[in-house]
C-alpha positions as CSV (number, residue, x, y, z in Angstrom):
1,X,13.6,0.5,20.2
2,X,11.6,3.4,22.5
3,X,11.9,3.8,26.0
4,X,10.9,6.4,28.3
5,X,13.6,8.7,27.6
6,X,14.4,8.4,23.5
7,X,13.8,6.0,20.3
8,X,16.0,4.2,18.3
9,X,16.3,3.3,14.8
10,X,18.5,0.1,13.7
11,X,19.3,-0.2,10.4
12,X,21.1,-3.0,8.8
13,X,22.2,-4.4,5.9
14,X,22.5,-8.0,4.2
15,X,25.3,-6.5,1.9
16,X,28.5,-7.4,2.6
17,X,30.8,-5.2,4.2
18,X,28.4,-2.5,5.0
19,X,28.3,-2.1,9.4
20,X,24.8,-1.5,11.0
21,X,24.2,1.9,12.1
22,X,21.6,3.1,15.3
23,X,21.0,6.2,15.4
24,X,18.7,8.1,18.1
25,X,15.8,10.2,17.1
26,X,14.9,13.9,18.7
27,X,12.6,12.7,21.8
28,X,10.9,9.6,22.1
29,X,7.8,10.8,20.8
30,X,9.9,11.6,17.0
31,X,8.0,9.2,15.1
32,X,5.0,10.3,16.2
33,X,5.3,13.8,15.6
34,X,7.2,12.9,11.8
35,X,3.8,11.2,11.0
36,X,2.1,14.3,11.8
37,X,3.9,16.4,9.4
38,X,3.8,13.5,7.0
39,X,-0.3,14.5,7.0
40,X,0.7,18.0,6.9
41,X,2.7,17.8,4.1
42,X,1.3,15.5,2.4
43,X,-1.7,17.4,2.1
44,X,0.1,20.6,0.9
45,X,1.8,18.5,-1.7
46,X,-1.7,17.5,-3.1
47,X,-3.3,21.0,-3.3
48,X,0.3,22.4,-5.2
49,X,-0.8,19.9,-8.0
50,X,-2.2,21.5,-10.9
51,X,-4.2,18.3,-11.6
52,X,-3.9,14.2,-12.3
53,X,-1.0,14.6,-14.7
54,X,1.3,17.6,-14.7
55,X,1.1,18.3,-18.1
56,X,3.8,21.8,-18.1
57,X,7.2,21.3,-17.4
58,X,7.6,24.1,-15.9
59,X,5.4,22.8,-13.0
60,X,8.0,19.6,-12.4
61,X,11.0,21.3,-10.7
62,X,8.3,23.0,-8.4
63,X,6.1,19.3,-7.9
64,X,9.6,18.0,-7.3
65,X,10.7,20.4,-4.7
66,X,8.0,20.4,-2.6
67,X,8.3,16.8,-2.8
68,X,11.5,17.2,-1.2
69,X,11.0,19.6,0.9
70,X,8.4,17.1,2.5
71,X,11.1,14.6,3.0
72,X,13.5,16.8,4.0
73,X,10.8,18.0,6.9
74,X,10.7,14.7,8.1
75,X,14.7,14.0,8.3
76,X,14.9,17.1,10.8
77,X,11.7,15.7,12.9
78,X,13.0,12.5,13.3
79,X,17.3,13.3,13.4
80,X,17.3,17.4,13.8
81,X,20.1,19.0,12.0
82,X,22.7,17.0,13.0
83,X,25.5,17.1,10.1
84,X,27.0,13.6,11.3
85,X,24.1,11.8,11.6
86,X,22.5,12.7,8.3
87,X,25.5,11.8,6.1
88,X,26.0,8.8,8.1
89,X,22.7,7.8,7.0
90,X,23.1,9.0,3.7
91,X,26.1,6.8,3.3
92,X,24.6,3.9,4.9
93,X,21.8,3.7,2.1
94,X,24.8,4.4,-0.7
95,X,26.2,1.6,0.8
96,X,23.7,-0.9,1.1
97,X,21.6,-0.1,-1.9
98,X,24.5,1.0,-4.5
99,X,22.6,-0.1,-7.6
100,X,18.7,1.3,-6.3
101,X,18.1,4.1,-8.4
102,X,19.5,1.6,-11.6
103,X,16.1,1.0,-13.0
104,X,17.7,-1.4,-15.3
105,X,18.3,-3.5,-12.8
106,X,16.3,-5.9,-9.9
107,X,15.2,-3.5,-7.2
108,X,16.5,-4.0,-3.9
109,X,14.3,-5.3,-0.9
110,X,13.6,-3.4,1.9
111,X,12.1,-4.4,5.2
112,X,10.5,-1.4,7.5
113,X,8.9,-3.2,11.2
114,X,7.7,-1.0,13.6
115,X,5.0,-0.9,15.9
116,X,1.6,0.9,14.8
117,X,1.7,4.2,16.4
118,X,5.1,5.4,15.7
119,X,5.8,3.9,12.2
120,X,9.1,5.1,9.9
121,X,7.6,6.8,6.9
122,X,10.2,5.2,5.4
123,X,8.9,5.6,1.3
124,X,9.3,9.7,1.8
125,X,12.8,10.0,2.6
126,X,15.2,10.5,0.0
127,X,18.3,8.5,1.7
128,X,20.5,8.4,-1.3
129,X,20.6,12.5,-1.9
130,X,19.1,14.3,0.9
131,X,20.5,17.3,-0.5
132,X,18.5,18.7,-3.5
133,X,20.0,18.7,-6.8
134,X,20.3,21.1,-9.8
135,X,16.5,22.5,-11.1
136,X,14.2,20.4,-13.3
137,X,13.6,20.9,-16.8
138,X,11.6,17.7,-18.4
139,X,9.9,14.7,-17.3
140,X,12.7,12.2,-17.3
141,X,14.8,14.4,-15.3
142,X,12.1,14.3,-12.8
143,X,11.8,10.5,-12.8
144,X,15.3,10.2,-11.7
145,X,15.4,13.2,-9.3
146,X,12.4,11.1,-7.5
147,X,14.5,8.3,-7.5
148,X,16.2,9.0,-4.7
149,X,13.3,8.4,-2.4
150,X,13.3,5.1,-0.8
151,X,9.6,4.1,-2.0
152,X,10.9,5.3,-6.0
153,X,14.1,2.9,-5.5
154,X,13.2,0.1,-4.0
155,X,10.7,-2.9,-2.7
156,X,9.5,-2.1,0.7
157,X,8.4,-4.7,2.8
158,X,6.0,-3.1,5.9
159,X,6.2,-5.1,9.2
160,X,3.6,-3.7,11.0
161,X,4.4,-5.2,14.9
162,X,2.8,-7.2,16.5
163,X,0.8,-8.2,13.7
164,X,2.0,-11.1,11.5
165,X,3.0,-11.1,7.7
166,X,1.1,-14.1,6.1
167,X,4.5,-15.9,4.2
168,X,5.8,-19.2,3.1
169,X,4.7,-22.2,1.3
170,X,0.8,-21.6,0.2
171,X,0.2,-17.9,1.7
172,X,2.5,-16.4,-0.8
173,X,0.1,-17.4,-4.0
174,X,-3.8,-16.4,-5.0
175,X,-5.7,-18.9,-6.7
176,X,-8.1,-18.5,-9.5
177,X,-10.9,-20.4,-10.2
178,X,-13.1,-22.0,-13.5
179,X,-10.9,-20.2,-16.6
180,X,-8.5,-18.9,-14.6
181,X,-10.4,-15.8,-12.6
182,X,-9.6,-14.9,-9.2
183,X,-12.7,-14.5,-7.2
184,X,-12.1,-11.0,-5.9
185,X,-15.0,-8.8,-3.6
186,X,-15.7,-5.4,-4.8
187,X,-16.9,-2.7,-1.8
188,X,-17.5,1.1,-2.3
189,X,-19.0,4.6,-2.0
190,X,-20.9,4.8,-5.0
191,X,-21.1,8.8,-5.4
192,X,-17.1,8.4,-5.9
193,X,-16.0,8.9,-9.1
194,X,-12.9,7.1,-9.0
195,X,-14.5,4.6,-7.5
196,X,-17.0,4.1,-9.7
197,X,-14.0,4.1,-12.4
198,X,-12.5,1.6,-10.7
199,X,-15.7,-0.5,-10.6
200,X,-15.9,-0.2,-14.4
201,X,-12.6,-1.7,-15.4
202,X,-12.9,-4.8,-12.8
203,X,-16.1,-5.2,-15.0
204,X,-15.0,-4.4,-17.7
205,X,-10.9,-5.4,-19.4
206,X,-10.7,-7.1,-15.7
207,X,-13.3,-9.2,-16.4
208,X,-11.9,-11.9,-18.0
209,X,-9.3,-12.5,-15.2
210,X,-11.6,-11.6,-11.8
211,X,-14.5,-13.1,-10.8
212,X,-16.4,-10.2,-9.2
213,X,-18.5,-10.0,-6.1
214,X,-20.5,-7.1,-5.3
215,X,-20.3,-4.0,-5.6
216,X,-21.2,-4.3,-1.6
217,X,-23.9,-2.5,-0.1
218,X,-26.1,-4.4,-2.7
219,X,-30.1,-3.9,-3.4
220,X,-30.4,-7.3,-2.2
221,X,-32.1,-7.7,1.6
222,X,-30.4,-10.3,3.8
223,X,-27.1,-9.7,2.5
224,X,-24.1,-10.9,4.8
225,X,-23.4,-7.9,7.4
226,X,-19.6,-6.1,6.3
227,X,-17.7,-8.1,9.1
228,X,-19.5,-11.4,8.0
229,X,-17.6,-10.9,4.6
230,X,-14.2,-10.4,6.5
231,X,-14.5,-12.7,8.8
232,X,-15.5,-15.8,5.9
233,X,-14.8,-14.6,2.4
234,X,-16.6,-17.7,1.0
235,X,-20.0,-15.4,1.5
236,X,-21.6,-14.4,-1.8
237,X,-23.9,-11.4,-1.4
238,X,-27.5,-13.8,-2.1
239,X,-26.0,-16.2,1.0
240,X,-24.6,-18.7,-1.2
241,X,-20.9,-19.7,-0.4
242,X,-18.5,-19.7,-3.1
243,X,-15.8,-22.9,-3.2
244,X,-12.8,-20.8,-3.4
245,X,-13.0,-17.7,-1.4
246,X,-12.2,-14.3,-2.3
247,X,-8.5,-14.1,-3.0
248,X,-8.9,-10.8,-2.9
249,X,-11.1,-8.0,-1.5
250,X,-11.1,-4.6,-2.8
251,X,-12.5,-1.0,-0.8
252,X,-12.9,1.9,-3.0
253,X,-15.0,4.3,-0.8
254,X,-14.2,6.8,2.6
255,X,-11.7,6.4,5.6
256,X,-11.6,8.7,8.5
257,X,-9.7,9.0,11.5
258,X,-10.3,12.2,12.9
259,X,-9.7,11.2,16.1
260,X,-6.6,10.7,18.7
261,X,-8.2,6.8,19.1
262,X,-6.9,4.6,16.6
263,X,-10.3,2.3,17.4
264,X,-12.6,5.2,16.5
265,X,-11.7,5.6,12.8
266,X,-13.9,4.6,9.9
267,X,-14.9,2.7,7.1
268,X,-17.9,4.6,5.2
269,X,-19.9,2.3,2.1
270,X,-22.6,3.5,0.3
271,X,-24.5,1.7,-2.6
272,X,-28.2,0.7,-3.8
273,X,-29.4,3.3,-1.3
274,X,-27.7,1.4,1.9
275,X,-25.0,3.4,3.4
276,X,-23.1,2.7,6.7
277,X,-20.1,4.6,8.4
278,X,-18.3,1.5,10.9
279,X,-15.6,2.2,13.5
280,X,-13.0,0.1,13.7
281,X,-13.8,-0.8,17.2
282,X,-17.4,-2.0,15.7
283,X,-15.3,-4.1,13.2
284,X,-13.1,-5.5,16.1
285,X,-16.1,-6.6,18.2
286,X,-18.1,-8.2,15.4
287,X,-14.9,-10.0,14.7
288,X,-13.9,-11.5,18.0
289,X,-18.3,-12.3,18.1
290,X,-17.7,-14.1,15.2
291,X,-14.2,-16.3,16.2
292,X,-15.7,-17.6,18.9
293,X,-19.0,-19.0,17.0
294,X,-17.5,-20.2,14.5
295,X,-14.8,-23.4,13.4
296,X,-11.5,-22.3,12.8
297,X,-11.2,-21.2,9.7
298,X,-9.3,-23.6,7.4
299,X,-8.5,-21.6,4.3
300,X,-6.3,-19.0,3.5
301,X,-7.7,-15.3,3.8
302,X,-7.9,-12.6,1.1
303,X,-5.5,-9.4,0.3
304,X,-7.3,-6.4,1.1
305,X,-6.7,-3.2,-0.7
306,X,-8.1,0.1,0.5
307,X,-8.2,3.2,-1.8
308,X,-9.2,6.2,0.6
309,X,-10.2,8.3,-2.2
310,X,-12.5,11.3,-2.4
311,X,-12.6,13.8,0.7
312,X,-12.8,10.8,3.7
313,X,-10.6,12.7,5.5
314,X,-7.8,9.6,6.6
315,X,-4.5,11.3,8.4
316,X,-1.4,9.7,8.4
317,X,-0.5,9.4,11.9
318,X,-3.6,7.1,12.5
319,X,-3.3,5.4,8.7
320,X,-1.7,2.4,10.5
321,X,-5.0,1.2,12.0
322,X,-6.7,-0.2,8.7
323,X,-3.8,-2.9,8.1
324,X,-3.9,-3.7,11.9
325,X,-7.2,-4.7,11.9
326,X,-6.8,-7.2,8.6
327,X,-3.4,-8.7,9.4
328,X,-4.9,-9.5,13.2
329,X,-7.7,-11.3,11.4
330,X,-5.1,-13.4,9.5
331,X,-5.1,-11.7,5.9
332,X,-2.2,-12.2,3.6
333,X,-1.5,-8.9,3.4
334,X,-3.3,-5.0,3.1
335,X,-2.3,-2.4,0.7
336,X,-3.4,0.9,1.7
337,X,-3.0,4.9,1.4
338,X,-1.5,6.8,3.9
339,X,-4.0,10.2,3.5
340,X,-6.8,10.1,1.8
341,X,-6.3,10.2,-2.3
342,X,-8.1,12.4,-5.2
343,X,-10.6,10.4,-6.8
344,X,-8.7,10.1,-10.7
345,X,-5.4,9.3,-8.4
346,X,-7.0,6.4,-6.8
347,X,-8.5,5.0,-10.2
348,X,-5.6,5.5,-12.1
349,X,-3.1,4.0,-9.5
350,X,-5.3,1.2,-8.7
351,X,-5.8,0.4,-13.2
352,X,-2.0,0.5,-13.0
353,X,-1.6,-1.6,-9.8
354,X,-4.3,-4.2,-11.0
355,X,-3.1,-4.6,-14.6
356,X,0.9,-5.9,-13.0
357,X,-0.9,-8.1,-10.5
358,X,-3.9,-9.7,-11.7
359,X,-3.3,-9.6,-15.7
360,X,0.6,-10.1,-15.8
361,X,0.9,-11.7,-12.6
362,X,3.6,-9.6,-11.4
363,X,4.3,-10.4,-7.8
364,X,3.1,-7.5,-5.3
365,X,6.6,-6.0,-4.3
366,X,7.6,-5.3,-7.9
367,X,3.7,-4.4,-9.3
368,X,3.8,-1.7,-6.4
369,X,7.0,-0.1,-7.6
370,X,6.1,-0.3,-10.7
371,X,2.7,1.1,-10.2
372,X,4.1,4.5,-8.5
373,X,6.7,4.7,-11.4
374,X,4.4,4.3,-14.1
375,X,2.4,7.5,-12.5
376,X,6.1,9.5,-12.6
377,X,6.5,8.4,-16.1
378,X,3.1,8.6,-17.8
379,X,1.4,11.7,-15.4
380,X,4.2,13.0,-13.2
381,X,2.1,12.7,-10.4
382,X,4.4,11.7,-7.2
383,X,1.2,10.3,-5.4
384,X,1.8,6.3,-5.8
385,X,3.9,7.2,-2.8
386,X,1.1,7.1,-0.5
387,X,0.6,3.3,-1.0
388,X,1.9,1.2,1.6
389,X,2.1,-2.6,1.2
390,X,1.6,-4.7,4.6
391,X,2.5,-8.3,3.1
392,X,5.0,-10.1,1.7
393,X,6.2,-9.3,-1.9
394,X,6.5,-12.6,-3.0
395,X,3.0,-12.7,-3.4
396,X,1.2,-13.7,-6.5
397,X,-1.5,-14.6,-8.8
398,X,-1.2,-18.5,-9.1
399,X,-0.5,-19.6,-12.9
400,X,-3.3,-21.9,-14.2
401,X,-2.6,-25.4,-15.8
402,X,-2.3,-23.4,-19.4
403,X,-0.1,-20.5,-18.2
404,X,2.4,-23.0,-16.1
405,X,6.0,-23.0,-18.7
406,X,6.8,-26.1,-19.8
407,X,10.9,-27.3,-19.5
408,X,12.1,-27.6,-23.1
409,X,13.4,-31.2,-24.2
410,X,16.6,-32.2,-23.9
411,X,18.2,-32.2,-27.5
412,X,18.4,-36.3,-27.2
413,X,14.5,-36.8,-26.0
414,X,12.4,-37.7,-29.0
């Protein structure tokens, strides 16, 4: 809750027992200026990486320390150095999430809703031990050092206000198509490597489980404009219209927002020797052109994933604006980065993120988690923190007639 004078963060719990704390941030413009050092931070914590996988152990205490340190930074921009507030918050999160950092167990669910421009970093703040513990000697140490950050621990859910979260009955599952592939929509910057990785296993051990569109921009002329294939994700690239549209729809190319209006940042695509930079406010209007000539759409809308790899320079303070603009068109959901990602970050996230979702149709929630743990475990990379998930967890890959489990008989049927 902001007002003129100060901002208010209310946090509650469904365990019982454990009494909801508010607690008032340091001016009203906190949030704000905590996504700002997010940027700043996160930035630094990117350049002290040696490369994709920190490969000496030597270099984990010092990963894992800045990675603190950038959490810790945002604890005093959004409380200050207040002793009582911090361990009350600190013993709040004990309290309500006892068994989080318990990797043997179900990962709790947390919900983060906030309004746009002054949204709760919530992934990069180590509730449970703001307080840094003993140095770092090996990689499993790290693992559960980093498990006292929220987004290491847990199942956020992102509530991005005013915007709706596509739930219940129907919005909550993808369907797949002829031998059980998911039509999916493939758009990129081609002179990415990562992306170009990326493109190569959708192709490639994806293949048998998506049914790809694109890549988009395509060599072919006429080709459905970029808000065309937003707006009705039935649009195949030749004109056709597929039966069952894009479940989901997949961006592997540059972001920017360089500038203090959220409308103003932008999408950049380049393939087949067709490239186009689009503002958000372009999107918008091409959008709202299109909902009024058209019926209302009667089909459910695609997930939309964004990997802001390579050097599109995408800060976090204005990293809010992407998932705005999809959830306001009515799509289940939008995973995103909050900064723009290296290119081998992005591709090996994404192969980790795609092969829990779409092969072992792990619902999104636990696929994300899992996704950023598998880069602590396998690479030591921290990173998978900068993916943010605007939709509800529950949502899956629809099981075809072969993969649905069958009830065993009862001992007495014959």
């Amino acid at each position: 809750m902001t007002t003129r004078e100060a901002t208010t963060l209310d946090f509650t719990a469904r365990r019982p027992g454990v009494p909801p704390l508010s607690v008032t941030l340091v001016g009203s413009d906190a949030l704000t200026r905590a996504r700002h050092e997010l940027d700043r931070e996160l930035t630094r914590l990117k350049d002290d990486l040696p490369s994709l996988a920190v490969e000496d152990d030597k270099d984990l205490d010092r990963v894992f320390q800045r990675l603190h340190s950038l959490g810790r930074s945002l604890l005093f921009t959004l409380f200050g150095p207040r002793p009582t507030v911090l361990k009350g918050l600190q013993s709040f999160w004990r309290q309500a999430v006892p068994f989080a950092r318990n990797p043997a167990l179900p990962p709790p669910l947390v919900e983060c809703a906030g309004p746009g421009d002054s949204f709760l970093p919530l992934e990069f703040l180590p509730l449970s031990d703001i307080a840094p513990g003993p140095r770092i000697d090996n990689r499993a140490e790290f693992v559960t050092a980093c498990s006292t950050f929220a987004g290491f621990s847990c199942i956020v859910r992102r509530a991005l206000l005013p915007a709706p979260i596509r739930g219940g009955t129907g919005a909550t599952a993808l369907s797949t198509g002829p031998q059980g592939r998911l039509p999916a929509r493939f758009l990129y910057y081609e002179d990415l490597d990562g992306a170009m990785t990326e493109l190569a296993w959708f192709t490639g051990a994806a293949h048998a489980h998506v049914d790809l569109e694109g890549p988009y921009p395509h060599e072919a002329n006429g080709e459905p404009t970029l808000a065309e294939q937003i707006f009705d994700p039935r649009l195949l690239l030749d004109g056709a219209r597929r039966a069952l549209p894009d479940q989901l729809q997949h961006f592997a190319c540059h972001c920017y927002t360089r500038s203090d209006d959220p409308l103003a940042a932008e999408i950049e695509l380049s393939g087949a020797g067709h490239h186009s930079r689009t503002t958000l406010r372009t999107l918008g209007a091409d959008l709202v052109a299109l909902a009024v000539s058209h019926d209302e759409r009667d089909f459910e809308l695609p997930l939309v994933t964004m990997n802001a790899c390579g050097s599109g320079r995408m800060r976090a303070q204005d990293a809010p604006s992407f998932p705005y603009l999809f959830l306001m068109n009515g799509n289940r959901g939008f995973i995103g980065t909050e900064t723009e990602i290296p290119d081998d970050v992005a591709a090996a996230f994404s192969q980790a993120f795609y092969e829990r979702f779409l092969i072992r149709r792990i619902p999104l929630g636990r696929a994300l988690l899992e996704s950023r743990r598998h880069l602590l475990h396998t690479l030591g990379n921290p990173l998978g923190l900068s993916y943010a998930a605007y939709a509800d967890p529950d949502l899956h890959v629809r099981p075809t007639m072969e993969e649905q489990p069958c009830d065993p008989a009862r001992p007495d049927h014959p």
